[in-house]
N, C-alpha and C positions, 0 to 999 in steps of 0.2 A: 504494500500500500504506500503510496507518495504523501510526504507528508511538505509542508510551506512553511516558511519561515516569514511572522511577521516585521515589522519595522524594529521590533525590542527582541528579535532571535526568539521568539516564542514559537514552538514547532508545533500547527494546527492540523489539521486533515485537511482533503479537499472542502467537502462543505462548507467548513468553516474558511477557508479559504476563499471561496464566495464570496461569504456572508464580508468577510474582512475586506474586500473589493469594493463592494457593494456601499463599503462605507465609509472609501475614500474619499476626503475631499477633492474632489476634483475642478473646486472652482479656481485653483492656484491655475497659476499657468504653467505652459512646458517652457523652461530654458531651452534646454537643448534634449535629444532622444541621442543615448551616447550607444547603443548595444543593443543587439538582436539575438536571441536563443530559442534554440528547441529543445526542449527538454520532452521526449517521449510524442513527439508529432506536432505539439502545442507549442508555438512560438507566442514571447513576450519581449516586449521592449524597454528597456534600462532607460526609467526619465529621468531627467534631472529637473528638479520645479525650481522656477523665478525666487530669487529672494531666498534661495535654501543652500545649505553645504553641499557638497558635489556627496559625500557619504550618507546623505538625508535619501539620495537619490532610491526610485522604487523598482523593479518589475511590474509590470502591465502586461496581463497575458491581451493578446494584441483585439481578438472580439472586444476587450471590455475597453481597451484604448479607440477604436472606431465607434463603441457606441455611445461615449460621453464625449467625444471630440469631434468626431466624425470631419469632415472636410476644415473643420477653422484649423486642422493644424497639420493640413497637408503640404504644405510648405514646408514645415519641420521632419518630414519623413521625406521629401524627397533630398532635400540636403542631408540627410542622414545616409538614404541610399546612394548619394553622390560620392 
């Protein structure tokens, strides 16, 4: 079983791992999108948010980054893909 690692190294399940998504603030903005991974099929993206430490920075499995961002920050992903 896969287990997440919150913001404080707290090792949750997936569900909870959701749930812990679900309840990011996501109204900061991205600095910059520094990393792209798969871990087991499921890629996420390494942000880095405005106004935070570069080690503040999250994973974002990439569904839940298109669905609170959707196009405002496709800019930020094509310079990332560049």
């Amino acid at each position: 079983m896969s287990t997440y690692a919150t913001d404080d190294n707290k090792k949750i399940s997936p569900a909870e791992w959701i749930e812990f998504l679900e309840n990011i603030n996501f109204d900061e903005k991205i600095h910059k999108i520094l990393a792209m991974d798969t871990d087991g099929g499921k890629k996420s993206y390494l942000v880095w948010w405005s106004g935070r430490d570069i080690e503040d920075s999250t994973w974002i499995p990439i569904p839940h980054f298109i669905k609170k961002f959707g196009e405002e920050e496709e800019e930020k992903i094509k310079v990332f893909k560049s």
